[in-house]
C-alpha positions, -999 to +999 in steps of 0.1 A: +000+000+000+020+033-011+019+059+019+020+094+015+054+114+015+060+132+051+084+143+073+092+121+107+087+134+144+092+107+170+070+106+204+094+092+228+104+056+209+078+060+186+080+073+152+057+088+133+058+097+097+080+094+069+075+056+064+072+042+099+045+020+108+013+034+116+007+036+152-023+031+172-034+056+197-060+059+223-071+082+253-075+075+288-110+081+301-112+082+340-108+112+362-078+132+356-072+131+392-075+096+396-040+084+392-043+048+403-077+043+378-054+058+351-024+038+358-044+008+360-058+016+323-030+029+307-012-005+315-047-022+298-042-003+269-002-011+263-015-048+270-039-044+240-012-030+218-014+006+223+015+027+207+005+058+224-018+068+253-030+105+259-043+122+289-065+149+297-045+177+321-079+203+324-055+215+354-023+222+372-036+193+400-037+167+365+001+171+355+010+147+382-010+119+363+017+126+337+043+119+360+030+090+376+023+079+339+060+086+329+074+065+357+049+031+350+044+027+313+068+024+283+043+035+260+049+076+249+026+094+270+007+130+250-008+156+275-037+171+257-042+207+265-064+236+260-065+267+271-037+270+295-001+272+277+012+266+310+002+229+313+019+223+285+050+238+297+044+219+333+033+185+313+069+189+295+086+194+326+067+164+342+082+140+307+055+144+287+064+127+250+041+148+231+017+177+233-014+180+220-026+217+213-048+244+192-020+270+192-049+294+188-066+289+218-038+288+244-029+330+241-009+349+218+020+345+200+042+348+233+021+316+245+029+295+217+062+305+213+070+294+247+055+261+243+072+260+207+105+270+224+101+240+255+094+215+229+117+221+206+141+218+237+135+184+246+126+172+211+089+170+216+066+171+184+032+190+190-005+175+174-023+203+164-059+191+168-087+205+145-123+197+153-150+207+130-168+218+164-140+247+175-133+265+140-125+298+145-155+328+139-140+338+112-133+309+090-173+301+098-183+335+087-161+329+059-170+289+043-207+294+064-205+258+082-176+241+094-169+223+062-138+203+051-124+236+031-124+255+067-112+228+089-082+225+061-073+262+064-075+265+105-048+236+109-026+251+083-031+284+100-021+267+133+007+253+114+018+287+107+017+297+137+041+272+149+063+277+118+066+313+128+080+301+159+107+281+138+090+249+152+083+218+123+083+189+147+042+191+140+013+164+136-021+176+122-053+159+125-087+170+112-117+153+131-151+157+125-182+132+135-189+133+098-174+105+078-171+119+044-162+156+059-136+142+078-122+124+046-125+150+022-107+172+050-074+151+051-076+148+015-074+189+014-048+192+039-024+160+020-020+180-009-010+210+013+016+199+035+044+175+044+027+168+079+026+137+094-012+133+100-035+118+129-063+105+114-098+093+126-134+102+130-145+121+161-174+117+182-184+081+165-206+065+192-208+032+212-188+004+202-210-008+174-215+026+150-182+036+162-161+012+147-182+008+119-177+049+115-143+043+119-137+015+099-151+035+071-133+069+074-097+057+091-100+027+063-105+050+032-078+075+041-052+053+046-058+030+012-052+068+000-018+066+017-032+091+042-024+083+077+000+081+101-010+075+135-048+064+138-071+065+172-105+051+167-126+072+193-155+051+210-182+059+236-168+030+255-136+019+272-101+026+255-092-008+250-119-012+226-104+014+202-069-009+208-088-034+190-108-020+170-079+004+153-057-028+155-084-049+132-083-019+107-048-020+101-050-059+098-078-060+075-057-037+053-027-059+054-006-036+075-008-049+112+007-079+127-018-112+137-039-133+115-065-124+090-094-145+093-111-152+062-146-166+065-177-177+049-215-168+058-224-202+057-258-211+035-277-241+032-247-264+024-232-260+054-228-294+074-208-279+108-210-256+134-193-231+115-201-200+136-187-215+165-155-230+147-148-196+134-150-176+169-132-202+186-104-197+157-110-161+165-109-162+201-073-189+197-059-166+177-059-131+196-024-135+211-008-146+180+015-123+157+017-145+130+011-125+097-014-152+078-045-156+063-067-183+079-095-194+060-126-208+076-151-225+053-185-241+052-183-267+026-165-276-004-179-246-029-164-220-007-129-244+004-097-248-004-108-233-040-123-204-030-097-201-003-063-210-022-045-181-014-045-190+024-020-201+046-040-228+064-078-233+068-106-255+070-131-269+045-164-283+068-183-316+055-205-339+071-197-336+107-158-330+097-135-306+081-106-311+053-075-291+067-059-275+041-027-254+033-022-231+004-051-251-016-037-282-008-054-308+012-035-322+040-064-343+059-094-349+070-102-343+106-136-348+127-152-311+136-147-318+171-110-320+168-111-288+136-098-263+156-071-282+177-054-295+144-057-262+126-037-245+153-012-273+155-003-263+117-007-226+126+024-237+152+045-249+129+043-220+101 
């Protein structure tokens, strides 16, 4: 999949940019005050396979949770800010790996200077984060509804702003609960800059619609080779993004872990093939093995249909044919599918 051309920044050990894996973020959710609840998250999340974790600091109370963060997890640790240029400056002092700011709402040029000047110090890269919710008066008045041409211009006029303050170590991402805004929105901004870019859809609900949301607007920019760092945001807890962001990059061949390829099942269908596949499913979640595992009902959709897989299963009458690249290596009885499918899955 050919990636867009962009600088690199690094967040702590993680790169981002300039042909480095895509990284998976996600957000911590409790109280900013409630270290120990955080903690006890943020170490979920790396668990799950989170490459970066935010945190909220609303206050000068909250920059200890970056601290305490710093000192437990290996993962880079962002302090999101608004408002007040001086958490930023604190959240830096306290380790913070990256800031995440809208240099226009945190004072004037002086303000964002000084954060500019702290980061550039300790070789922090800032996210400037556009919402189509916070656009400036102006650009409103100007595009009359926070469309993707406005949210385009505010980040490259926060960009500016930075750029003024000789600081390039910059991430951009345009978010907006609209699917096809917040596409067409990264699409603008691609063609404008060299930026590594954040990209996901804000606001996208519960678990179900969110990911679906997601899946959608996070999965069309990057087989645009737009993307560099993804968070799928969910009404739900963090580790569900982990997952969910981790399936998107697998189902576009550019995580690690198995791709499960599966039929619907129909009428010819002779086995429990629902329950063989989540049991595969379920079997499979530690494993980083980069294959395609085919699970299918019956003969019309086996190891035909299924060649190009690196191992799968074919059901019949109460059995399965075990099969590796298209070519049958047994027969086994459906209570046993699953066992001998992972045994091969072990010796790949």
């Amino acid at each position: 999949m050919l990636r867009r051309t962009t600088r690199t920044v690094k967040a702590g050990s993680v790169a981002i940019g300039g042909g480095a894996r895509i990284s998976v973020q996600s957000m911590l959710n409790k109280p900013a005050h409630d270290i120990e609840g955080n903690i006890a998250q943020a170490l979920a999340l790396e668990r799950a396979g989170c490459d970066i974790i935010r945190a909220a600091v609303p206050d000068m109370e909250a920059v200890k949770l970056i601290a305490a963060l710093k000192e437990t997890c290996k993962a880079p640790i962002v302090a999101d800010i608004h408002f007040d240029y001086r958490l930023a400056l604190e959240s830096l002092a306290a380790g913070a790996d990256k800031i995440r700011i809208n240099p226009g709402n945190i004072g004037g040029q002086g303000r964002v200077k000084a954060v500019a000047d702290a980061c550039r110090a300790r070789g922090v890269p800032i996210r400037i984060g556009v919402n189509s919710g916070s656009l400036e008066k102006e650009l409103l008045a100007k595009y009359g509804a926070p469309c993707p041409e406005a949210m385009a211009e505010s980040a490259l006029r926060h960009a500016r702003l930075l750029e003024a303050c000789d600081f390039t170590g910059t991430v951009i991402s345009l978010k907006s609960s609209d699917v096809a805004n917040t596409v067409r929105a990264y699409e603008i901004l691609a063609g404008q800059c060299d930026y590594p870019l954040h990209v996901g859809v804000t606001e996208a609900g519960t678990v179900h619609m969110g990911v679906v949301k997601s899946s959608i607007g996070i999965g069309a920019l990057l087989l645009r080779g737009i993307g560099d760092t993804i968070r799928v945001s969910l009404t739900a807890d963090p580790v569900e993004e982990v997952r969910a962001a981790r399936d998107i990059l697998r189902a576009l061949g550019q995580g690690s872990g198995p791709n499960i390829v599966a039929c619907p099942a129909c009428g010819r269908t002779r086995i429990d093939l629902i329950a063989l596949t989540n049991e595969a499913e379920r079997r499979l979640s530690g494993c980083e093995k980069r294959i395609t595992v085919a699970i299918m009902g019956c003969a019309v959709n086996g190891p035909g249909e299924a060649r190009e897989a690196d191992i799968g299963l074919a059901g019949g009458e109460g059995c399965a044919l075990l099969f590796r690249k298209g070519e049958i290596l047994r027969k086994v009885p459906e209570a046993r599918a699953i066992d001998e499918l992972m045994e091969e899955i072990d010796k790949l």
